[in-house]
N, C-alpha and C positions, 0 to 999 in steps of 0.2 A: 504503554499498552501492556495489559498483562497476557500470559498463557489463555489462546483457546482450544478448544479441544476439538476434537474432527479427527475428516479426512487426511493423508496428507499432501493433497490437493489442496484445503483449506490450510494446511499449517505453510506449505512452500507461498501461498498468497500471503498470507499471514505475515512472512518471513520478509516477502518482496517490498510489503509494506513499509515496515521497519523501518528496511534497507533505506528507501527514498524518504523517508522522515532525515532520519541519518542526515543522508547527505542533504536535505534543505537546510538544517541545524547547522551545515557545516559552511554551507556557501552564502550563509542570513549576513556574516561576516564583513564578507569581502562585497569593492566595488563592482558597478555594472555585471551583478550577477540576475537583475531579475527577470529579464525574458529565458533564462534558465528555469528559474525559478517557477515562476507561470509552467514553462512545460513539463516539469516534473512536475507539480500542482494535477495536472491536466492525465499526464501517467496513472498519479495516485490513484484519481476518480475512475480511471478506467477500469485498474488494478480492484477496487472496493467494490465496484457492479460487479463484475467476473465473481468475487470473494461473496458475493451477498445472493448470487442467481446458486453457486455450488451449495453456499449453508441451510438454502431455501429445498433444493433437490435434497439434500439428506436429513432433512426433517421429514418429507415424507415417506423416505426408506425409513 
């Protein structure tokens, strides 16, 4: 993912995303990681609605 620009409400989302990519990439590895996996999945989405309701409010500011 590249730099977006914003808030820094949007960049610390932005950041948290990252983060849990990261560590899916890290855990794709190893054995009986994927009900892990599933729940960071399930994070992410959570993380991207929160990240997509904030970028929606400051378009219209």
């Amino acid at each position: 993912m590249s730099y977006e620009s914003g808030s820094l409400e949007c960049r610390k989302l932005f950041d948290a995303k990252e983060s849990l990519i990261k560590l899916m990439e890290s855990l794709d590895c190893l054995k009986n990681t994927e009900a892990i996996n599933f729940k960071l999945q399930e994070i992410y989405k959570e993380i991207e609605e929160m990240h997509e309701e904030r970028r929606k409010l400051e378009l219209k500011n």
